[in-house]
Structures are given as C-alpha cells and as structure tokens.
PDB file of N, CA, C and O in Angstrom:
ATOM      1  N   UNK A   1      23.569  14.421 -19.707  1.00  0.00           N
ATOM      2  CA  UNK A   1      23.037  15.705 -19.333  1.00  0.00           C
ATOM      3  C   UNK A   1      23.254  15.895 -17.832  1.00  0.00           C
ATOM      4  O   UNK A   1      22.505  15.272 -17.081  1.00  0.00           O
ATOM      5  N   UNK A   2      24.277  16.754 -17.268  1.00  0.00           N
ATOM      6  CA  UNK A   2      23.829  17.088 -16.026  1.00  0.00           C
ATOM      7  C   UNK A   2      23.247  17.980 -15.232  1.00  0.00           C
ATOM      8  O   UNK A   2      22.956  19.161 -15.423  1.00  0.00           O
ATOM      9  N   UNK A   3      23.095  17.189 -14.205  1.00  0.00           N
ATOM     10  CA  UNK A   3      21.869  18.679 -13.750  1.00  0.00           C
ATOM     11  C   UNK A   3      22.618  19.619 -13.747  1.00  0.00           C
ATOM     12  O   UNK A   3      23.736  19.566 -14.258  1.00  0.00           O
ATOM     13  N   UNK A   4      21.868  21.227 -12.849  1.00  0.00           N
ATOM     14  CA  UNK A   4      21.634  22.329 -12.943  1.00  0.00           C
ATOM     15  C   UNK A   4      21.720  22.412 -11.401  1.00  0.00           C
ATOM     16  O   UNK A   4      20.831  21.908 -10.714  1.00  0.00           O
ATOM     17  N   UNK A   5      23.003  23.174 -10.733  1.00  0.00           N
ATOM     18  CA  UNK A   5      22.518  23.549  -9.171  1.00  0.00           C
ATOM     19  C   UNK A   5      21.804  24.756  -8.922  1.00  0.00           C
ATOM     20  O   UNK A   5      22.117  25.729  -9.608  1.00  0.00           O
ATOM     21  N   UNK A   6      20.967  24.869  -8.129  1.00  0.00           N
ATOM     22  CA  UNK A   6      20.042  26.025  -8.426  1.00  0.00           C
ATOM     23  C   UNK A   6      20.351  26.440  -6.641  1.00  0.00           C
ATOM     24  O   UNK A   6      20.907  25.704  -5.826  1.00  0.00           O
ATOM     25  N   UNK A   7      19.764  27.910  -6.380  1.00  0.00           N
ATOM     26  CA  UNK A   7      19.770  27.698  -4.725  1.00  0.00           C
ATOM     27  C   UNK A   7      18.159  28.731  -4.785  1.00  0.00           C
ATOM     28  O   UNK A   7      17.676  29.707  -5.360  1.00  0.00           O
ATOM     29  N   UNK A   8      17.825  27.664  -3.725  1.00  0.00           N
ATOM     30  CA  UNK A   8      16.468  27.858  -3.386  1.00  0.00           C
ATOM     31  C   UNK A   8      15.931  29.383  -2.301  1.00  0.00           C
ATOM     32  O   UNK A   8      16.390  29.430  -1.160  1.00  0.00           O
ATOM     33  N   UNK A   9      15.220  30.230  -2.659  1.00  0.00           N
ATOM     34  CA  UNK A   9      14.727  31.048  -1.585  1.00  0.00           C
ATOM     35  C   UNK A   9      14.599  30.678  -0.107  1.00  0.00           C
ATOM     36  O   UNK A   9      14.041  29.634   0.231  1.00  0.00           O
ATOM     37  N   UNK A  10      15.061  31.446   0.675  1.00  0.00           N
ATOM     38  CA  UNK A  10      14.811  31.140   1.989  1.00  0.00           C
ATOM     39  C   UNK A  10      14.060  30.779   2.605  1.00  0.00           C
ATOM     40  O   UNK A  10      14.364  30.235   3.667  1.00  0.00           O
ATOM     41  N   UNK A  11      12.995  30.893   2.288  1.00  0.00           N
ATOM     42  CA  UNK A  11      11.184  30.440   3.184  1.00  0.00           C
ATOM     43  C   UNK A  11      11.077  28.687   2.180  1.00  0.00           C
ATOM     44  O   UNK A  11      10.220  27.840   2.435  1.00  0.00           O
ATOM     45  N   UNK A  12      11.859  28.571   1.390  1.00  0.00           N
ATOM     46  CA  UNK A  12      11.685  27.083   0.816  1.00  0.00           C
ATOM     47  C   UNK A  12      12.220  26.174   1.310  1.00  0.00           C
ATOM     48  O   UNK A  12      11.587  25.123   1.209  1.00  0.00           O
ATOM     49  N   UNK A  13      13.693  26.086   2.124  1.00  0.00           N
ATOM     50  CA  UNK A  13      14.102  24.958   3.178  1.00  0.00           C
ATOM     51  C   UNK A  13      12.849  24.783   4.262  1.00  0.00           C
ATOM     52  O   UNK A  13      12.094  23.897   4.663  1.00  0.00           O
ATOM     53  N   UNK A  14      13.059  25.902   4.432  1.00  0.00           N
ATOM     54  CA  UNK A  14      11.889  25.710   5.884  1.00  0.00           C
ATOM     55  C   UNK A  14      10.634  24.789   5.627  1.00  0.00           C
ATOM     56  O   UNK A  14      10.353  23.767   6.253  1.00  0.00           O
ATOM     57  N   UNK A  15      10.028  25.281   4.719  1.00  0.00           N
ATOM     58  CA  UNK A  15       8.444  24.838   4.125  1.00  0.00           C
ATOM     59  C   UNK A  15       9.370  23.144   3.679  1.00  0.00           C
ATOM     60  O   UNK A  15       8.767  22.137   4.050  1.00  0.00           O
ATOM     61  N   UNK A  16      10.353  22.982   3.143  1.00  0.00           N
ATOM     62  CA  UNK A  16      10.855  21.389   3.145  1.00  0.00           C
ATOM     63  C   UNK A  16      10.130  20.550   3.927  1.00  0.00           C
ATOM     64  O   UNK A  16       9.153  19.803   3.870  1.00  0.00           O
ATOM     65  N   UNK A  17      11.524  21.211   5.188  1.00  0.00           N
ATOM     66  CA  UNK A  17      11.521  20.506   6.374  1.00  0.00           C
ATOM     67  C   UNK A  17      10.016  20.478   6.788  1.00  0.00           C
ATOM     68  O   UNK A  17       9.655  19.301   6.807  1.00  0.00           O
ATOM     69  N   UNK A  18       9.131  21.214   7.082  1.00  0.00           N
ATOM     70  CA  UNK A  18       7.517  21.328   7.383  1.00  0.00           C
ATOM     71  C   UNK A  18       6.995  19.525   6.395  1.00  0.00           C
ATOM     72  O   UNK A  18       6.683  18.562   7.096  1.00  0.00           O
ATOM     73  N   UNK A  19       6.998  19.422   5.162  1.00  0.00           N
ATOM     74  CA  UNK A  19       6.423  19.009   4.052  1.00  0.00           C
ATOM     75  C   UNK A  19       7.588  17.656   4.896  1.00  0.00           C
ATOM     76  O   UNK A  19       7.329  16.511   4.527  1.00  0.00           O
ATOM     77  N   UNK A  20       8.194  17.727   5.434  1.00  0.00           N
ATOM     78  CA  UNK A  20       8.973  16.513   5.377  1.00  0.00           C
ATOM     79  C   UNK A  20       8.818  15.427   7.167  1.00  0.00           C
ATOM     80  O   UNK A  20       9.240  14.295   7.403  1.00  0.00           O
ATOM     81  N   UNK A  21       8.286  16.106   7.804  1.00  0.00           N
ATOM     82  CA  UNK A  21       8.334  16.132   9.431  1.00  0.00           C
ATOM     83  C   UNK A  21       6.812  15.936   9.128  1.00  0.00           C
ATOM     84  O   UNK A  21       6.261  15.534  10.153  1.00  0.00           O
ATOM     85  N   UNK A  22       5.958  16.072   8.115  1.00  0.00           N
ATOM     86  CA  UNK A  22       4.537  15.787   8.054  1.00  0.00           C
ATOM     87  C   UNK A  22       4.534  14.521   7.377  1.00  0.00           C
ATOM     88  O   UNK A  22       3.848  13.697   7.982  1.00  0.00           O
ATOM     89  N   UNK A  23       5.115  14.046   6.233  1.00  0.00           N
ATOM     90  CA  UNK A  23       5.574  12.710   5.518  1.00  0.00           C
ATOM     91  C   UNK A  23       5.977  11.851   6.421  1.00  0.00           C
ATOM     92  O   UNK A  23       5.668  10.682   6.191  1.00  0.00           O
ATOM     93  N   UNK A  24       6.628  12.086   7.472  1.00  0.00           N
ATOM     94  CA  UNK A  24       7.460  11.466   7.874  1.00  0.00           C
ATOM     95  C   UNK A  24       6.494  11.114   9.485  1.00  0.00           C
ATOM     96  O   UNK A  24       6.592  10.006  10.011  1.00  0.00           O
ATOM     97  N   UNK A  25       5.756  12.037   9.995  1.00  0.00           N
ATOM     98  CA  UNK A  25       4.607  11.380  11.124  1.00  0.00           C
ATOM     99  C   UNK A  25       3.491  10.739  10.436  1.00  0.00           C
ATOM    100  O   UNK A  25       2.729  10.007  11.067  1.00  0.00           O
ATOM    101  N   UNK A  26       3.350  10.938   9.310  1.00  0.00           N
ATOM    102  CA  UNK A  26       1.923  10.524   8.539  1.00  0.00           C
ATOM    103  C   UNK A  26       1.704   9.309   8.614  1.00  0.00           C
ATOM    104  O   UNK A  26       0.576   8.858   8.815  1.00  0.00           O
ATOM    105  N   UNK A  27       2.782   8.571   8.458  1.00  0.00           N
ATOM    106  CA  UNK A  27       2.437   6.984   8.435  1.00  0.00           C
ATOM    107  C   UNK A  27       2.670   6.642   9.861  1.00  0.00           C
ATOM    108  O   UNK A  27       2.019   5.634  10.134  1.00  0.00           O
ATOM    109  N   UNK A  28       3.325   7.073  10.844  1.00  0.00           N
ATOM    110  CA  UNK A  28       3.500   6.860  11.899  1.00  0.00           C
ATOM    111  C   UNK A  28       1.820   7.245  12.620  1.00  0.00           C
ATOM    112  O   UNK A  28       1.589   6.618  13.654  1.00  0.00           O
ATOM    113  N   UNK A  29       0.854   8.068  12.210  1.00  0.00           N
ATOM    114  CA  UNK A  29      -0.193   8.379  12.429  1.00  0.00           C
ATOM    115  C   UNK A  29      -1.554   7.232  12.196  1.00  0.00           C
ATOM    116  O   UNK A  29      -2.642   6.915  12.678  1.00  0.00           O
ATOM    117  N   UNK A  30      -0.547   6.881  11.034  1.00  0.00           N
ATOM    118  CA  UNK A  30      -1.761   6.181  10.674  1.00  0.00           C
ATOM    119  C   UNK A  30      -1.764   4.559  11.255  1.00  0.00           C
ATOM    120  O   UNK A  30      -2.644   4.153  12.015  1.00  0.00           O
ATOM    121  N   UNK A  31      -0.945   3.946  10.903  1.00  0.00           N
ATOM    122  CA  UNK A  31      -0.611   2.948  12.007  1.00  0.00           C
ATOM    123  C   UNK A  31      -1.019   3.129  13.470  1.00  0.00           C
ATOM    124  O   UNK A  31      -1.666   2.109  13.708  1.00  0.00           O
ATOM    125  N   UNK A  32      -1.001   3.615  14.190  1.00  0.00           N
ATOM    126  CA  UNK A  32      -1.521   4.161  15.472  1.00  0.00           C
ATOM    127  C   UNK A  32      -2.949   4.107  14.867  1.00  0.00           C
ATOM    128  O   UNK A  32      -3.573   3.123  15.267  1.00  0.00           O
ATOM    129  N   UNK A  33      -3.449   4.693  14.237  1.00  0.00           N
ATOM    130  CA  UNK A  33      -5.208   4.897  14.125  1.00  0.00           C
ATOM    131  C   UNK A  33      -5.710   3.176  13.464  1.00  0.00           C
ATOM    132  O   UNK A  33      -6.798   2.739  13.839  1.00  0.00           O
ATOM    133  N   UNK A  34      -5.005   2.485  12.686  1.00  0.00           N
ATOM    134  CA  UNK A  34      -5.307   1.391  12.089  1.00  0.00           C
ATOM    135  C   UNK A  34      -4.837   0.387  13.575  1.00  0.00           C
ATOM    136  O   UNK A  34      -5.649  -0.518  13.770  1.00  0.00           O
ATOM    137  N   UNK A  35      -4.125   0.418  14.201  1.00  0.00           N
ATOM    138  CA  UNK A  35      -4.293  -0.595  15.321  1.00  0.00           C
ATOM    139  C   UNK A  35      -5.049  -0.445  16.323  1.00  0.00           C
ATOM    140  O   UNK A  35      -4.884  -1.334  17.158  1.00  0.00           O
ATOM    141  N   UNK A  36      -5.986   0.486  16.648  1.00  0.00           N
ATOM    142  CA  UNK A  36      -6.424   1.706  17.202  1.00  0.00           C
ATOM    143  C   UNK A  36      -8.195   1.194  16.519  1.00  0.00           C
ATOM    144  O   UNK A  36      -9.230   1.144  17.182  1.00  0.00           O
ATOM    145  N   UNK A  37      -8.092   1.002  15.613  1.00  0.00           N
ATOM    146  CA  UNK A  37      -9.463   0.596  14.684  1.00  0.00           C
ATOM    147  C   UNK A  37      -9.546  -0.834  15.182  1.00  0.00           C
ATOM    148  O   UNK A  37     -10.295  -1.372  15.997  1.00  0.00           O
ATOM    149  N   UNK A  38      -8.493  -1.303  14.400  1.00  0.00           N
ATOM    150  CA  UNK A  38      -8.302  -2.977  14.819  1.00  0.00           C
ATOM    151  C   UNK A  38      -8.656  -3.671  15.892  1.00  0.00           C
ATOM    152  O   UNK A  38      -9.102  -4.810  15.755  1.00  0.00           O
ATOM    153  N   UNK A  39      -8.484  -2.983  17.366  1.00  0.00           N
ATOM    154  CA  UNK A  39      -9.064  -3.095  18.720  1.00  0.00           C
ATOM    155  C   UNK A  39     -10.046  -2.854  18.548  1.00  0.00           C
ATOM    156  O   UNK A  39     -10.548  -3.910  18.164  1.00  0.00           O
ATOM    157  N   UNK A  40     -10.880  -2.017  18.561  1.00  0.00           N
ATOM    158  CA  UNK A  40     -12.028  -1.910  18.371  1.00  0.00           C
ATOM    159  C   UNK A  40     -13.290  -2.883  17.961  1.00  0.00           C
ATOM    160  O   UNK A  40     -14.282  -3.232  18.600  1.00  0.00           O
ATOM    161  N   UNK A  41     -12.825  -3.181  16.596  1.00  0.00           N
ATOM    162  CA  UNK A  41     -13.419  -3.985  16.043  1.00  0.00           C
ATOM    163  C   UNK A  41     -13.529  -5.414  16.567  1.00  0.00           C
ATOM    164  O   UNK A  41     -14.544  -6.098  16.693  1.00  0.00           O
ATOM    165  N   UNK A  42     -12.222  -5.721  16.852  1.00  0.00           N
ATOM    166  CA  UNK A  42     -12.251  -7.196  17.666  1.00  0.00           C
ATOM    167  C   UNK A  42     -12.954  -6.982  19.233  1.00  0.00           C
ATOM    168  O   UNK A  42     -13.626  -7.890  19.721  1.00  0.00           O
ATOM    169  N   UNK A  43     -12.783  -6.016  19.776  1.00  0.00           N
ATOM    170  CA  UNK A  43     -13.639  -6.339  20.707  1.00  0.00           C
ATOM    171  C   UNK A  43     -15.244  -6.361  20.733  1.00  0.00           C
ATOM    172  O   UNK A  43     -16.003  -6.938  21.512  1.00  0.00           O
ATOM    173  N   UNK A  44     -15.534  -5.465  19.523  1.00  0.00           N
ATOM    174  CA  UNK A  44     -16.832  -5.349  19.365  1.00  0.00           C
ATOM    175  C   UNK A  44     -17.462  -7.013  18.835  1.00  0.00           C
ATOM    176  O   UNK A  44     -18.513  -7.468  19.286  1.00  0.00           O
ATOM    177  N   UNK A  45     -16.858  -7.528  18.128  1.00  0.00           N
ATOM    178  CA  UNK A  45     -17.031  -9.181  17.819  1.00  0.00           C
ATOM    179  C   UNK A  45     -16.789 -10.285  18.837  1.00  0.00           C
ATOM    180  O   UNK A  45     -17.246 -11.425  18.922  1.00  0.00           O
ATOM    181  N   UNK A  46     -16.022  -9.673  19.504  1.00  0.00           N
ATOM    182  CA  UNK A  46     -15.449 -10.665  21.290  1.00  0.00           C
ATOM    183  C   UNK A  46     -17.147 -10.614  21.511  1.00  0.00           C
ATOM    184  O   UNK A  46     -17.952 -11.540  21.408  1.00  0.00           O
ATOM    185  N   UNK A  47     -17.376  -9.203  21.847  1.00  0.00           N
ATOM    186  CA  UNK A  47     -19.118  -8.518  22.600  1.00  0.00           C
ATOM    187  C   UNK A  47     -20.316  -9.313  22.230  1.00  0.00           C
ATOM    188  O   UNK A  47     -21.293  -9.714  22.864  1.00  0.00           O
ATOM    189  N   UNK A  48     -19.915  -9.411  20.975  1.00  0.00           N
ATOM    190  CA  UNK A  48     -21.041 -10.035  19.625  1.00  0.00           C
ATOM    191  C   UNK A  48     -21.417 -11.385  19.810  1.00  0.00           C
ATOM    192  O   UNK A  48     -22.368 -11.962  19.282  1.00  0.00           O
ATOM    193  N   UNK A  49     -20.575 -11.845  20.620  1.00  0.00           N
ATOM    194  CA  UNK A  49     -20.667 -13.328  20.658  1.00  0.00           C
ATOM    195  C   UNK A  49     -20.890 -14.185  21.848  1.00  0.00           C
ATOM    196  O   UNK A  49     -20.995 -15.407  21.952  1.00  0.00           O
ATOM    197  N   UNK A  50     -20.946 -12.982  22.937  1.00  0.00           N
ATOM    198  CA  UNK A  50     -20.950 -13.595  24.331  1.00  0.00           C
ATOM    199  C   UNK A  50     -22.481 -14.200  24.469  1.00  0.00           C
ATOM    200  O   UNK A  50     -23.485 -13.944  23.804  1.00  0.00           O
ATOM    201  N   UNK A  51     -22.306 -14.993  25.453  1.00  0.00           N
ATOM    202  CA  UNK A  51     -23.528 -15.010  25.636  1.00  0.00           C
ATOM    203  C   UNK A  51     -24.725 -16.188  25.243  1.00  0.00           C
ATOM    204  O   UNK A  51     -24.373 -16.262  24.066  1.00  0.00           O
ATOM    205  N   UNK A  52     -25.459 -16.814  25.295  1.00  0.00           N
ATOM    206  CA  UNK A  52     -26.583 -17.304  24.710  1.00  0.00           C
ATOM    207  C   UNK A  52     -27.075 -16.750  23.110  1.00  0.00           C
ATOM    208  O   UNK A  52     -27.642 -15.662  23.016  1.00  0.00           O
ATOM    209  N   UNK A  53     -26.830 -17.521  21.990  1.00  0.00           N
ATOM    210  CA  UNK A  53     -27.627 -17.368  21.018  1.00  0.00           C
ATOM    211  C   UNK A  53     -28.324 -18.411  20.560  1.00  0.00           C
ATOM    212  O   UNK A  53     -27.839 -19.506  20.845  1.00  0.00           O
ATOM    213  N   UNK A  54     -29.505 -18.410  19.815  1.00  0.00           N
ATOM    214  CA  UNK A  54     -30.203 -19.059  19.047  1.00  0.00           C
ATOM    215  C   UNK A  54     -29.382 -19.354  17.746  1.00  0.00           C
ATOM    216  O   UNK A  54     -28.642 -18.478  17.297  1.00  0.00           O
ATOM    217  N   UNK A  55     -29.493 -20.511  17.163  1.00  0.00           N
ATOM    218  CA  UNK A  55     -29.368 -21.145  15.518  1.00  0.00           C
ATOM    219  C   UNK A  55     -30.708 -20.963  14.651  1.00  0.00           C
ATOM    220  O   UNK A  55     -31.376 -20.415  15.527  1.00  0.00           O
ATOM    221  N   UNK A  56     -31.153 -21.002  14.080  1.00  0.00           N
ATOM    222  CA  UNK A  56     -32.248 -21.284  12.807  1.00  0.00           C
ATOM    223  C   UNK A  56     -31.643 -20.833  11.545  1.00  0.00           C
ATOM    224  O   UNK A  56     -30.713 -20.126  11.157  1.00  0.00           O
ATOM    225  N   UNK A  57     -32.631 -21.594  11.064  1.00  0.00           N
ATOM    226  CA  UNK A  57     -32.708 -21.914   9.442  1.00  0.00           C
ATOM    227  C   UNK A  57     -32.695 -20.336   8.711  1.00  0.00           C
ATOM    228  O   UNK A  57     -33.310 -19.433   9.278  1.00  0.00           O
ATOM    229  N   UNK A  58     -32.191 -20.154   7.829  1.00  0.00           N
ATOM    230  CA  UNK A  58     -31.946 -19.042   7.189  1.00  0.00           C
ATOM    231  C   UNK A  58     -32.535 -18.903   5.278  1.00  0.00           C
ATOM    232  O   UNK A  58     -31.653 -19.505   4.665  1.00  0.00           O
ATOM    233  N   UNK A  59     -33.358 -18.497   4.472  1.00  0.00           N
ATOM    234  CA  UNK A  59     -33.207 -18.365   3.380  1.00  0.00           C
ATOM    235  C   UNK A  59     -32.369 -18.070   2.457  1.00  0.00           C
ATOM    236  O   UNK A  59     -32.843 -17.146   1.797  1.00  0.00           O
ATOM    237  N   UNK A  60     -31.134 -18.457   1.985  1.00  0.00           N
ATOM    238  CA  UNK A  60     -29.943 -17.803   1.597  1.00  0.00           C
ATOM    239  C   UNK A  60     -30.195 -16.827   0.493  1.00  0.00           C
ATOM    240  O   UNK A  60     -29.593 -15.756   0.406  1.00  0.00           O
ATOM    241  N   UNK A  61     -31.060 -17.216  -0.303  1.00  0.00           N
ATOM    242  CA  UNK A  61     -31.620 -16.203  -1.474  1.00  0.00           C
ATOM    243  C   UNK A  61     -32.514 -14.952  -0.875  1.00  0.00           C
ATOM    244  O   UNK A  61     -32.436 -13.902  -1.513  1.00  0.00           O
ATOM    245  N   UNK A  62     -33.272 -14.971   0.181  1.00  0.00           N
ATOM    246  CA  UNK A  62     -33.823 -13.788   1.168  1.00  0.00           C
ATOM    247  C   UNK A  62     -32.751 -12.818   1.592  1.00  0.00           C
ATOM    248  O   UNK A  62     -32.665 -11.634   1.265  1.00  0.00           O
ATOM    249  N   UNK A  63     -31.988 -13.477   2.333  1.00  0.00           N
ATOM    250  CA  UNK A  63     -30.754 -13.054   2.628  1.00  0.00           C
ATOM    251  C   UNK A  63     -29.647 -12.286   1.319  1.00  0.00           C
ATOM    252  O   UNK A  63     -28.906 -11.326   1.527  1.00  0.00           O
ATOM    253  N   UNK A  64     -29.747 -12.751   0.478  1.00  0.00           N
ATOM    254  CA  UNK A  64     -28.971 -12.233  -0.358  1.00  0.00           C
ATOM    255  C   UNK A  64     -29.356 -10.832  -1.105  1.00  0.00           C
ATOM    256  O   UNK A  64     -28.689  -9.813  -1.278  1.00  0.00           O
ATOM    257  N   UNK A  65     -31.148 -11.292  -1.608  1.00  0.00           N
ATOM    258  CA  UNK A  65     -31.377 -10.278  -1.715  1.00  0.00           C
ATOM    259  C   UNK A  65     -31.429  -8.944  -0.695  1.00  0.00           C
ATOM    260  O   UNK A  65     -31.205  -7.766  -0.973  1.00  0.00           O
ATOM    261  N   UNK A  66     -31.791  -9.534   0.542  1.00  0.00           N
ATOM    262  CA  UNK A  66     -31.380  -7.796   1.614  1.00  0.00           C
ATOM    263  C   UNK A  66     -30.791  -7.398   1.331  1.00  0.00           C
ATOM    264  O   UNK A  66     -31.023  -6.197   1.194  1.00  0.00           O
ATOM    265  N   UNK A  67     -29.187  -7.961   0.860  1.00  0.00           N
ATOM    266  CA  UNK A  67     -28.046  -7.583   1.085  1.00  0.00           C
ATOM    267  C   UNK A  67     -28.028  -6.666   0.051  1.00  0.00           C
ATOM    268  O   UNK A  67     -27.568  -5.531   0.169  1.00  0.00           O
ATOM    269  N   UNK A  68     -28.480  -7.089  -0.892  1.00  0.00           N
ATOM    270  CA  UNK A  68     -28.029  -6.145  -2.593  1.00  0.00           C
ATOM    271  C   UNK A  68     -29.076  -5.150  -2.289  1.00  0.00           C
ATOM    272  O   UNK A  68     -28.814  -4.001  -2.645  1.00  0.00           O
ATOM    273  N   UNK A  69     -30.164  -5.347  -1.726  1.00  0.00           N
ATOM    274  CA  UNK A  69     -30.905  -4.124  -1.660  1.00  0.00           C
ATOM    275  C   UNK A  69     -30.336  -2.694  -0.552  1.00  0.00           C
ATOM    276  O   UNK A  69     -30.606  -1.500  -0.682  1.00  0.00           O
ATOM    277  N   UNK A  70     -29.481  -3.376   0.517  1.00  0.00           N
ATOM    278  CA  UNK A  70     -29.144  -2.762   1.341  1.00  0.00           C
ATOM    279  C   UNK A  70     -27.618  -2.134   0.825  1.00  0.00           C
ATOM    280  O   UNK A  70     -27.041  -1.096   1.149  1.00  0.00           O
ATOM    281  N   UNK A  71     -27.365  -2.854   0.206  1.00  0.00           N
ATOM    282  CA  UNK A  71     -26.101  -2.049  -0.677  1.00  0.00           C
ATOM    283  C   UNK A  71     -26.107  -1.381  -1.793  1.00  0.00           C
ATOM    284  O   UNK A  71     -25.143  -0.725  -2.187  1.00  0.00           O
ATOM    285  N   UNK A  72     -27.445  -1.518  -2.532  1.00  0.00           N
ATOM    286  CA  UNK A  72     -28.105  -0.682  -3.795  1.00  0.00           C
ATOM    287  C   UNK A  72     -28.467   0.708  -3.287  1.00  0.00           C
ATOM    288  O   UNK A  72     -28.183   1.733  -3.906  1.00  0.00           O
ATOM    289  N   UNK A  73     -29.226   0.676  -1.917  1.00  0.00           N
ATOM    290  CA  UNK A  73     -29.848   2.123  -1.734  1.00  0.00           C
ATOM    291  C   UNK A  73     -28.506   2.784  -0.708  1.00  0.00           C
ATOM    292  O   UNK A  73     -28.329   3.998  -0.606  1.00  0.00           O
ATOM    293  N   UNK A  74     -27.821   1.970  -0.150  1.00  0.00           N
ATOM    294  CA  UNK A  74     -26.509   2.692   0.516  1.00  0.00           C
ATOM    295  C   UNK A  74     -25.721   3.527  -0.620  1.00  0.00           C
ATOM    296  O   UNK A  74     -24.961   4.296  -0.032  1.00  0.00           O
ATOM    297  N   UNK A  75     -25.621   3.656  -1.826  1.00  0.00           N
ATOM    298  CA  UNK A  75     -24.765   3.732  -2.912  1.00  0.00           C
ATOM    299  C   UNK A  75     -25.592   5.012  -3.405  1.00  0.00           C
ATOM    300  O   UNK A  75     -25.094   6.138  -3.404  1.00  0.00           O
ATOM    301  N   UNK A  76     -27.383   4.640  -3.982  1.00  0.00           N
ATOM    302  CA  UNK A  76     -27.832   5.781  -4.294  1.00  0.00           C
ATOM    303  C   UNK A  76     -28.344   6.816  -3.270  1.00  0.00           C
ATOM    304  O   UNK A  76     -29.107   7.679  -3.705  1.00  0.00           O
ATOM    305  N   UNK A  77     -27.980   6.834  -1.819  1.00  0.00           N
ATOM    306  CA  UNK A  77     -28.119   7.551  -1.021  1.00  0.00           C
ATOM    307  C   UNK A  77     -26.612   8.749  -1.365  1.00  0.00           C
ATOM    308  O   UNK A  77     -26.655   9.955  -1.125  1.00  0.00           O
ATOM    309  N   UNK A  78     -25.816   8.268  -1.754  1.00  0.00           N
ATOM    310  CA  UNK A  78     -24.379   8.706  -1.827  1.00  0.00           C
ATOM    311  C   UNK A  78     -24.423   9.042  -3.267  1.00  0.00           C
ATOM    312  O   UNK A  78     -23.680  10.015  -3.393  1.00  0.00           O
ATOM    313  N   UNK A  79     -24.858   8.766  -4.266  1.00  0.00           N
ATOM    314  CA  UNK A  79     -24.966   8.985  -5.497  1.00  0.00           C
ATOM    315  C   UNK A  79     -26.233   8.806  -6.243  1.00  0.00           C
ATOM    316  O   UNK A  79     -26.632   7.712  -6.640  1.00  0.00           O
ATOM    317  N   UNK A  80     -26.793   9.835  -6.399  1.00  0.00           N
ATOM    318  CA  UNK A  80     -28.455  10.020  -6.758  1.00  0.00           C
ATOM    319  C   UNK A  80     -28.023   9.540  -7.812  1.00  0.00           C
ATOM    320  O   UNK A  80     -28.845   8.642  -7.990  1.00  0.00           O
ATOM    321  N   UNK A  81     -27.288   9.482  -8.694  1.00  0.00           N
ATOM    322  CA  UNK A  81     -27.177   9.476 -10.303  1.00  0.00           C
ATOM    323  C   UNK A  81     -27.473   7.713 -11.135  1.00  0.00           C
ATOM    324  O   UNK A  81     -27.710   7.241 -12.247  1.00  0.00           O
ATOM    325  N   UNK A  82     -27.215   7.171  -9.414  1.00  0.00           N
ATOM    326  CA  UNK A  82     -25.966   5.686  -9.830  1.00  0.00           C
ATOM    327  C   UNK A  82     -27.352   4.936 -10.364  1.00  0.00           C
ATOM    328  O   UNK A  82     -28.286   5.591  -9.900  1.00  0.00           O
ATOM    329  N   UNK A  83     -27.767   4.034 -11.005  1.00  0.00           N
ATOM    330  CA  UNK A  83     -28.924   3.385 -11.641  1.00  0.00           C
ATOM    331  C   UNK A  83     -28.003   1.852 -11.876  1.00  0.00           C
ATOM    332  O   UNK A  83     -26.795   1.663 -12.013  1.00  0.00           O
ATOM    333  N   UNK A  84     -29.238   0.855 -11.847  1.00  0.00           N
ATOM    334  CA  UNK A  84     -28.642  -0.511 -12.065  1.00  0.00           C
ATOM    335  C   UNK A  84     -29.695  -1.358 -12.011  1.00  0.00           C
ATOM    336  O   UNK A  84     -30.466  -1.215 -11.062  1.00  0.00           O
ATOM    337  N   UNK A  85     -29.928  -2.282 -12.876  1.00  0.00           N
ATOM    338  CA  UNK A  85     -30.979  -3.315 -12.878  1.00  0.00           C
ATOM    339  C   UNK A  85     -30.627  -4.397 -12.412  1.00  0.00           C
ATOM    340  O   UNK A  85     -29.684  -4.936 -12.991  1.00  0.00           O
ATOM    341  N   UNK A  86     -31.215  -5.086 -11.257  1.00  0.00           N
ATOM    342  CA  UNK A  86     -31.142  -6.372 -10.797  1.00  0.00           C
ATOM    343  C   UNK A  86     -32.165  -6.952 -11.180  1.00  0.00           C
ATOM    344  O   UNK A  86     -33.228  -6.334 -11.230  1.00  0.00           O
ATOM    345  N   UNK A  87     -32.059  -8.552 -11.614  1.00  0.00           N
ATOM    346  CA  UNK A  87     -33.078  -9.463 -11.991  1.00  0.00           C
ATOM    347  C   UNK A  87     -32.911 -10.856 -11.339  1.00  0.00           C
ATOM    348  O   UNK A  87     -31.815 -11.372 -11.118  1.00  0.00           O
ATOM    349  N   UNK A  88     -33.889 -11.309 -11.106  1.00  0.00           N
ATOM    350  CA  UNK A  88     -33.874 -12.423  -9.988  1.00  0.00           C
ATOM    351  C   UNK A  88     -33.557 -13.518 -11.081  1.00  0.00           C
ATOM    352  O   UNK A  88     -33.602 -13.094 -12.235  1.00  0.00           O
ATOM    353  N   UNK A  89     -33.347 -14.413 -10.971  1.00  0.00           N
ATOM    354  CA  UNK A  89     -32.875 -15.646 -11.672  1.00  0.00           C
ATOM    355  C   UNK A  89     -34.213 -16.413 -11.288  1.00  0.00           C
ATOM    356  O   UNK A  89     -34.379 -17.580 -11.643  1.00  0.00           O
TER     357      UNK A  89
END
C-alpha cells in the first residue's frame, strides 16, 4: 500500500515548525530545571549537616508509624475520597 501525498494548508507548516522548536527546547528545559533542582537539594543536605548534632536512641516502630500517618493524611488532604485501614501488628 502506498501512501497518499497530500499538501497541507498554509498556516500548517508554520504551526509544525512552532509544535517542533517547542519539542525540541522542552527537554533542553527540563534538564536545566532538573540540574537546577539537583543543586538545590544537595546543598540544602551539605546545610543539614553542618555543624554540632546530637545521636539518641530512636523507636523504629514510633517512627514508622509517624511516617504512615504523615503520609495517610498528606494523601487524604489531596483526595477526600482515598480510605485505608492500617493495623498495628
């Protein structure tokens, strides 16, 4: 089967090239913003760490539960709907 040459309306190259010069910075955009993040973050952990800290003992099961609680109501803050039963072991 071969194709069909067709010729396109005039305002449709143009709008291409537009659709194509946007494809074509998009990832170039985003790279820039993801290395751009990446700094960020590492310096904020460089920050995090300077300095004098304390060690102690930690509950790992205390701890765990924050976590699920703090990620349970992060979720139904964003989705009233979302429901889920946790049970302690």
């Amino acid at each position: 089967m071969a194709l069909e040459k067709i010729t396109l309306p005039m305002d449709v190259p143009a709008e291409c090239g537009d659709l194509t010069a946007t494809l074509t910075s998009n990832p170039q955009k985003i790279t820039k913003h993801e290395k751009y993040a990446d700094s960020i973050v590492k310096n904020m952990l460089l920050h995090s760490r300077t300095g004098a800290f304390e060690r102690r003992a930690v509950d790992p099961s205390a701890t765990t539960e924050e976590a699920l609680n703090l990620a349970y109501y992060g979720v139904l803050a964003e989705t009233p709907s979302f429901n889920i039963t946790m049970e302690k072991p």
